[in-house]
C-alpha positions in Angstrom: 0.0 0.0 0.0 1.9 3.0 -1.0 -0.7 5.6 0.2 0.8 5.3 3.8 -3.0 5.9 5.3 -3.9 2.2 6.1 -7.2 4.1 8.3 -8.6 4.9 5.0 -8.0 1.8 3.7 -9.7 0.5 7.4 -12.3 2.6 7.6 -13.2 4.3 4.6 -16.2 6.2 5.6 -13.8 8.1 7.9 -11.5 9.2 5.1 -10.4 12.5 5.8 -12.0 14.6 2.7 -9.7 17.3 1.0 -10.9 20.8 2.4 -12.3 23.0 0.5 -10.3 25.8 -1.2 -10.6 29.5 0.7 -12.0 30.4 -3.0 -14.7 27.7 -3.0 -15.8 28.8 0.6 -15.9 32.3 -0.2 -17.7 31.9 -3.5 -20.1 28.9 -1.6 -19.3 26.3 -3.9 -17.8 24.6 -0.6 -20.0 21.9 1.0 -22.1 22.6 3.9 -20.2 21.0 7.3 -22.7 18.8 9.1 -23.6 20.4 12.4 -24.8 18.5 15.0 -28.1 18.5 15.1 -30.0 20.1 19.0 -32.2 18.5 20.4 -31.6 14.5 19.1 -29.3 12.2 20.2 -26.4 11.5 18.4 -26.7 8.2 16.1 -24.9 5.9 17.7 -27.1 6.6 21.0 -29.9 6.3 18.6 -28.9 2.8 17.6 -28.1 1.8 20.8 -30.8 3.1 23.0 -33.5 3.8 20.8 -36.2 6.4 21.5 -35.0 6.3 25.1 -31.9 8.2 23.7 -31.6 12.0 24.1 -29.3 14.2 23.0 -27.1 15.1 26.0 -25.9 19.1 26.6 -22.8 18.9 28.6 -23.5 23.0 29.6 -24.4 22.3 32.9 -21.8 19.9 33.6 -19.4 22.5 32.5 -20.8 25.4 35.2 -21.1 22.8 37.9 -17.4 21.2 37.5 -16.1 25.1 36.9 -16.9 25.8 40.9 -14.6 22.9 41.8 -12.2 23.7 39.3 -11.9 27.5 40.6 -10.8 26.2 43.8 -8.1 23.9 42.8 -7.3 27.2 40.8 -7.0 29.0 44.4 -5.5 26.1 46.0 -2.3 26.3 43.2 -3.2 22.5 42.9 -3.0 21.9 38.9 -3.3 17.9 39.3 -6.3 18.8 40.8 -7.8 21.4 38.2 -6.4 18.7 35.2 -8.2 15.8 37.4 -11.3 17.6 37.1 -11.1 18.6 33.2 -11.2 14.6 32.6 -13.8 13.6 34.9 -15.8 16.5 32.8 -14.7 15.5 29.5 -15.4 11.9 30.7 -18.4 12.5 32.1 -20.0 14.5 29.1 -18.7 12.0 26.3 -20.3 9.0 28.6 -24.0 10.2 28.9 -23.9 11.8 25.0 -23.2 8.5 23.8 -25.3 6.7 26.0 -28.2 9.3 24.8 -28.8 10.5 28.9 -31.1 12.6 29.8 -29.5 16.0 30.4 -32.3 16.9 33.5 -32.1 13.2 34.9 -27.9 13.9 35.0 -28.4 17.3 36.0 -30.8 16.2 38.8 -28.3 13.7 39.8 -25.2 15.9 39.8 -27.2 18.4 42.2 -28.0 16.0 44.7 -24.3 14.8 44.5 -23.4 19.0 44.7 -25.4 19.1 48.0 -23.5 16.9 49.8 -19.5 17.8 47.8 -17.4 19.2 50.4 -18.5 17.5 53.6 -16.1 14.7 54.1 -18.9 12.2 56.2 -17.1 10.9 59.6 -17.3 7.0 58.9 -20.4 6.5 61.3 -22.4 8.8 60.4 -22.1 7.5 56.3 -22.2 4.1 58.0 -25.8 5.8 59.6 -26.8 6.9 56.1 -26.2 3.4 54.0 -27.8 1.9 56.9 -31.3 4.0 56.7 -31.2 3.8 52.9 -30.7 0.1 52.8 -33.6 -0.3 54.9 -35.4 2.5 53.1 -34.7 1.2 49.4 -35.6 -2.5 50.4 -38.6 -1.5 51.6 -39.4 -0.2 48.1 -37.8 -2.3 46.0 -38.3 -5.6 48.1 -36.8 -9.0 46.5 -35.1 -6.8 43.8 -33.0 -4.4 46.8 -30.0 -6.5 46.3 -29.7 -6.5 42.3 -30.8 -2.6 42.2 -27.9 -2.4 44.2 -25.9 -4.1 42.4 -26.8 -2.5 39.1 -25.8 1.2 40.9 -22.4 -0.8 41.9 -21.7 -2.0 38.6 -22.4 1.3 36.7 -20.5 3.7 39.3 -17.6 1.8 38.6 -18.0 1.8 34.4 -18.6 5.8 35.6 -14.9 5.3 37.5 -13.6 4.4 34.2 -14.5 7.4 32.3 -14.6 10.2 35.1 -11.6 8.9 37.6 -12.7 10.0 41.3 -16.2 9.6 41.4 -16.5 6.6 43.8 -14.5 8.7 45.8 -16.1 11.8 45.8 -19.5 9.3 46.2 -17.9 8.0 49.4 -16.1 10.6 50.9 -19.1 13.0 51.0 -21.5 10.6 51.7 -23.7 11.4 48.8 -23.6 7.4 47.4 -26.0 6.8 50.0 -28.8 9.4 48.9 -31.3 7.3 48.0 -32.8 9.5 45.8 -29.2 9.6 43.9 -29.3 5.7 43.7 -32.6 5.8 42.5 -31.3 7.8 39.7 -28.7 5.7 39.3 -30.2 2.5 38.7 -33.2 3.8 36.5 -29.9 4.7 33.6 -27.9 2.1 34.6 -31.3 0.0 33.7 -31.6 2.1 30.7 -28.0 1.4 29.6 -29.2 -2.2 29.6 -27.5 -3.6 33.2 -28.9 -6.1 35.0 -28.5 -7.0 38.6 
């Protein structure tokens, strides 16, 4: 192959296409570039997910990480402000291909936001997973233990993509919300886990 790109000989569909001259743009003859399109999930959610799949706007997620990012600016702590910058990036390219709902994460990431910053001594999170144990049992009865385990499983996928968020679920206590585990397991259930 003398070309020396074996990608477009692997995935020709992704051939980079020559751009357009600065002629043909300014006279129009250039081709239109596909813009994403607001409000609809991009395709491969589409395929995956279905109708279930929306299209995902990471804006909130960007004005809610900024806060925590400002303070590792404050604290000098750049490993900090860079940790945070992936867990965003992560974060937003997870639930836009997944097609998540971008009020279901928003409503998730605020009840995470209410508890950030307290660092939960251990018995008073022990307190909390205990009275939401009881609590989620009660309304989920023989299927407790595999909800559970669904919100297990898909926290730590979410651990892949966004490094730190068992901890910050932990630390703060928020992991035993139950409204937040709720959450939780209704996408991980719409990803397609099972317990």
């Amino acid at each position: 192959m003398s070309d020396g790109n074996l990608a477009t000989v692997l995935y020709p569909d992704d051939a980079p296409n020559d751009p357009p001259s600065a002629d043909q743009v300014r006279s129009g003859e250039a081709a239109p570039v596909d813009q994403p399109t607001v409000g609809k999930p991009n395709d491969r959610a589409a395929t995956m997910y279905g109708e279930d799949a929306t299209a995902f706007d990471p804006q909130n997620l960007q004005s809610m990480m900024m806060s925590r990012m400002l303070t590792a600016n404050q604290q000098g702590d750049e490993e900090w402000m860079q940790s945070i910058s992936a867990a965003q990036d992560g974060l937003a390219a997870d639930m836009e291909a997944a097609g998540t709902s971008t009020a279901d994460f928003d409503e998730a990431f605020h009840i995470v936001n209410q508890y950030t910053g307290d660092d939960l001594p251990d018995e008073k999170r022990e307190a909390m997973r205990e009275t939401t144990v009881t609590e989620l049992s009660a309304e989920w009865g023989d299927e407790a233990e595999a909800n559970l385990n669904i919100a297990r499983s898909f926290i730590r996928d979410l651990e892949k993509v966004a490094p730190g968020t068992i901890d910050t679920l932990e630390r703060s206590g928020a992991g035993n919300d139950p409204k937040l585990i709720r959450k939780v397991v209704a996408e991980a259930k719409r990803r397609g886990y099972k317990g």
